[in-house]
Z-matrix of the N, CA and C atoms (Angstrom, degrees):
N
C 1 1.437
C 2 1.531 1 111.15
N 3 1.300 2 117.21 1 -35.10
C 4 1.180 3 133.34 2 175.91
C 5 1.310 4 114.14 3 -45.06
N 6 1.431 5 116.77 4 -62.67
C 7 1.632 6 135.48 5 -176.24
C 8 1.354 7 90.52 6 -69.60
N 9 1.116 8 143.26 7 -54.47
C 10 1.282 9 125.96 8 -146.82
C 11 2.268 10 103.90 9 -79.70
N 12 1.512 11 101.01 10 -23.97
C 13 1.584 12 98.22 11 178.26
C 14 1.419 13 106.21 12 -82.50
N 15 1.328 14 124.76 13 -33.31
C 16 1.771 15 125.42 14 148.03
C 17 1.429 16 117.48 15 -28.73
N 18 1.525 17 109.09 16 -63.03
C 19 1.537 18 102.68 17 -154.08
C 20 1.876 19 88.29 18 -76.84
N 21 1.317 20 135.14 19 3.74
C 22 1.373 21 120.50 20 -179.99
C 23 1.502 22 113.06 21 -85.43
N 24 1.908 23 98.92 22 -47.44
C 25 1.187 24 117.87 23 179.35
C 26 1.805 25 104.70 24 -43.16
N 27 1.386 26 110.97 25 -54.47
C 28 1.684 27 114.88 26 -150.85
C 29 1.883 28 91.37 27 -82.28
N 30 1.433 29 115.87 28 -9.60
C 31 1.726 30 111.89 29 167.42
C 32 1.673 31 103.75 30 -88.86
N 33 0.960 32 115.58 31 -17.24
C 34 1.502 33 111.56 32 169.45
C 35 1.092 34 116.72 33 -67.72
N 36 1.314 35 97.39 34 -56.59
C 37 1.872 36 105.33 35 -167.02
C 38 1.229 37 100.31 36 -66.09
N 39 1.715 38 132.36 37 -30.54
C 40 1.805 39 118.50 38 -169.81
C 41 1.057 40 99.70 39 -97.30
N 42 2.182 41 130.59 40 23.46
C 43 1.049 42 138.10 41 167.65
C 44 1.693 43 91.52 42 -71.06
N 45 1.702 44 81.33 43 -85.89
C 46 1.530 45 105.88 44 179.68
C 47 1.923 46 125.45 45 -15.83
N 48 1.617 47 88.16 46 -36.68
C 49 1.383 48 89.98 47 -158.27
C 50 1.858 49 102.37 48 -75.38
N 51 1.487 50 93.00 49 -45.10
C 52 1.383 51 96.76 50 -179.54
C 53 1.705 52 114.31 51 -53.21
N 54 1.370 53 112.47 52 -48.58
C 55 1.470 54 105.13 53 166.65
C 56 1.203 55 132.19 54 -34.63
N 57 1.705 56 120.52 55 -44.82
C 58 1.210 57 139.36 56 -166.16
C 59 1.643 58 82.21 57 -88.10
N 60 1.169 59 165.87 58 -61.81
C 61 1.061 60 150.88 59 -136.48
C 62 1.687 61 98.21 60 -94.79
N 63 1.351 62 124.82 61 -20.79
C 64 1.213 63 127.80 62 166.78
C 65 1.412 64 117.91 63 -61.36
N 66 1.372 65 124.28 64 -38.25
C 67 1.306 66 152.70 65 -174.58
C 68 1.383 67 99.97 66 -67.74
N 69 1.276 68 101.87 67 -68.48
C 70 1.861 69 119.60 68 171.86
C 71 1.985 70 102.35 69 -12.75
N 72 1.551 71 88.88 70 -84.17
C 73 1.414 72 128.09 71 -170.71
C 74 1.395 73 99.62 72 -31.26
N 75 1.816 74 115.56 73 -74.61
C 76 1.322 75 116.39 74 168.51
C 77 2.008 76 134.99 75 -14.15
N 78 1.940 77 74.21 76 -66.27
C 79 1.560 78 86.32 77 -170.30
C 80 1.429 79 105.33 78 -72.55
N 81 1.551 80 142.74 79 -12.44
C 82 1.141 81 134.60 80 -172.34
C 83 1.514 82 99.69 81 -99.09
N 84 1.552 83 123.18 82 -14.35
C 85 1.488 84 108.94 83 173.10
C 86 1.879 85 106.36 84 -81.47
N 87 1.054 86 85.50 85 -32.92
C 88 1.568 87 104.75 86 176.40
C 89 2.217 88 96.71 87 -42.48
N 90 0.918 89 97.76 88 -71.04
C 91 1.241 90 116.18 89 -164.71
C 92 1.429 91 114.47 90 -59.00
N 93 1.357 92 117.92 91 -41.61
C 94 1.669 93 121.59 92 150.41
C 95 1.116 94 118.10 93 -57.94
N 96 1.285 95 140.25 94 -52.24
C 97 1.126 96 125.15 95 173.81
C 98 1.699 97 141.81 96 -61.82
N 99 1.690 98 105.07 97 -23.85
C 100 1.174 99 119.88 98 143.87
C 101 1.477 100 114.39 99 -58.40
N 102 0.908 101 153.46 100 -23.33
C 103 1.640 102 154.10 101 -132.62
C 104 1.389 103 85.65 102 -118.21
N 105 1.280 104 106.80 103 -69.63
C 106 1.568 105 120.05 104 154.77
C 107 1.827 106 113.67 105 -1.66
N 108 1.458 107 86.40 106 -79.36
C 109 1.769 108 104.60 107 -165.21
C 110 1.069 109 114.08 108 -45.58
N 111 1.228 110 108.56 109 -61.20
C 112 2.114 111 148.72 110 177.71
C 113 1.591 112 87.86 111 -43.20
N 114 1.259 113 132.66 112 -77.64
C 115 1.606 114 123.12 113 177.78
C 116 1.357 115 117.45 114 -25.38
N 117 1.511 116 84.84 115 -70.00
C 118 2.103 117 84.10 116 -169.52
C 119 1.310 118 104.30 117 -83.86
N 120 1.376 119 143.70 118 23.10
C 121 1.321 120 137.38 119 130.57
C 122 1.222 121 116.81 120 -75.69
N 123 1.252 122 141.73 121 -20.32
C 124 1.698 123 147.30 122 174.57
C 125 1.248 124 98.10 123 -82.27
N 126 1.314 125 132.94 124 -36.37
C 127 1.200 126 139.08 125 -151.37
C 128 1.951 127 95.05 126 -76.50
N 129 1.809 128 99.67 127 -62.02
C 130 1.296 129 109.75 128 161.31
C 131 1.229 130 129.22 129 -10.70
N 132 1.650 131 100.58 130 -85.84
C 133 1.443 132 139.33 131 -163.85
C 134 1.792 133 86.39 132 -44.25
N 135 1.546 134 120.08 133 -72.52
C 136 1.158 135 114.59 134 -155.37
C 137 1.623 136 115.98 135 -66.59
N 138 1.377 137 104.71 136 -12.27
C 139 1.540 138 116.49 137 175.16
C 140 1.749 139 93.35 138 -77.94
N 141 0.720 140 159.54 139 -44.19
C 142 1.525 141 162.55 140 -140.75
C 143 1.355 142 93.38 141 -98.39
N 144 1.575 143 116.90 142 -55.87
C 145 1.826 144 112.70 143 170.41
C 146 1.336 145 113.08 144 -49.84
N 147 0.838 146 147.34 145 -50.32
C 148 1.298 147 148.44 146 -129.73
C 149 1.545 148 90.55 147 -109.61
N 150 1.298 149 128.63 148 -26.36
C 151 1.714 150 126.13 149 163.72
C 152 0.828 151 102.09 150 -52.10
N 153 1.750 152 110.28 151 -72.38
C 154 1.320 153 112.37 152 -167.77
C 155 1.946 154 148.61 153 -76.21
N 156 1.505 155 73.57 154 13.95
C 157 1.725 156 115.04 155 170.61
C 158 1.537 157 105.43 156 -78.64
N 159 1.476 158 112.17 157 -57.47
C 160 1.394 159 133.81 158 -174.42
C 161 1.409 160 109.67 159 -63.61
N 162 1.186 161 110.34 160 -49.93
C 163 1.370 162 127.81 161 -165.51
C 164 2.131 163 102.17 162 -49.52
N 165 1.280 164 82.12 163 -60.62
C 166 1.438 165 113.78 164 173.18
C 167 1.394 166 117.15 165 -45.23
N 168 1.260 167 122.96 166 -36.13
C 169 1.724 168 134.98 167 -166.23
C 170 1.713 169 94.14 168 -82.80
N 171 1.257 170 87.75 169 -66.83
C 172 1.728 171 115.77 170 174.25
C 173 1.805 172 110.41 171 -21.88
N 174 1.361 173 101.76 172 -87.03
C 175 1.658 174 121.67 173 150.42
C 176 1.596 175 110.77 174 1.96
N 177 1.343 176 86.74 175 -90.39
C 178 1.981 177 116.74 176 -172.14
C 179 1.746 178 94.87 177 -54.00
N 180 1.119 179 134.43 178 -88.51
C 181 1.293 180 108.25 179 156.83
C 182 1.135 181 144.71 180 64.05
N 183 1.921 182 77.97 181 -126.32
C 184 1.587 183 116.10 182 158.37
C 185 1.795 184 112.28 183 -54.67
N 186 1.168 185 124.84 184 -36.16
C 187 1.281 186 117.92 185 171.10
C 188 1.287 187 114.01 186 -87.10
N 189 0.977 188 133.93 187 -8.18
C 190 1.551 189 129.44 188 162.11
C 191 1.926 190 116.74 189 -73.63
N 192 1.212 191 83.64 190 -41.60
C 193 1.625 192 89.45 191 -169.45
C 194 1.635 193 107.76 192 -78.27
N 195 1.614 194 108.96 193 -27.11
C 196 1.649 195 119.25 194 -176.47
C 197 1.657 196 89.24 195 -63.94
N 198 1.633 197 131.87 196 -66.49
C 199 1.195 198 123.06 197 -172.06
C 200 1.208 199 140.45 198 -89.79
N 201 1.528 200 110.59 199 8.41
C 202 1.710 201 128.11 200 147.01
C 203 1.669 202 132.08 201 -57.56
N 204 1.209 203 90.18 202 -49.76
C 205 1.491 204 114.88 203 -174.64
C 206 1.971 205 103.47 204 -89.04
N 207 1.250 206 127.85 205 91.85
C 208 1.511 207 120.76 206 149.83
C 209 1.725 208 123.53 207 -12.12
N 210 1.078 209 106.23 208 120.54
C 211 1.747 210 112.55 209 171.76
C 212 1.466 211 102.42 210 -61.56
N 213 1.358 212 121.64 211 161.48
C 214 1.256 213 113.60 212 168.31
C 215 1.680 214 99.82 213 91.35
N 216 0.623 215 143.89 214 -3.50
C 217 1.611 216 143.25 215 170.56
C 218 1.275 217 109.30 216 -66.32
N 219 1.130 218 123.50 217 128.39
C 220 1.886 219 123.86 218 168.34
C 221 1.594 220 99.48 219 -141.82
């Protein structure tokens, strides 16, 4: 009787275990793929700065050169 509540116990536990290693698996794909996200959102973000860096130069510029230069020039 002995062996036989053993051999249940030690199918439980390599129940359990596999679950928990299933879990594992999940949360670490989980976690790359966020890691993932977070990149090409930084990646973004600094592409979007750098427009709006440009954007800005561009602008200033254009308003420097519009009120340097007299209208009416040909």
């Amino acid at each position: 009787m002995a062996i036989i509540d053993l051999q249940k116990r030690i199918t439980e536990g390599e129940t359990k275990l596999k679950q928990q290693q299933n879990l594992y698996e999940a949360v670490r794909a989980d976690r790359n793929l966020y890691s993932k996200n977070l990149i090409e959102s930084q990646d973004e973000i600094q592409v979007r700065i750098w427009r709006c860096k440009w954007y800005t130069r561009t602008r200033t510029r254009t308003r420097v050169y519009t009120h340097t230069y007299p209208h009416g020039l040909e």
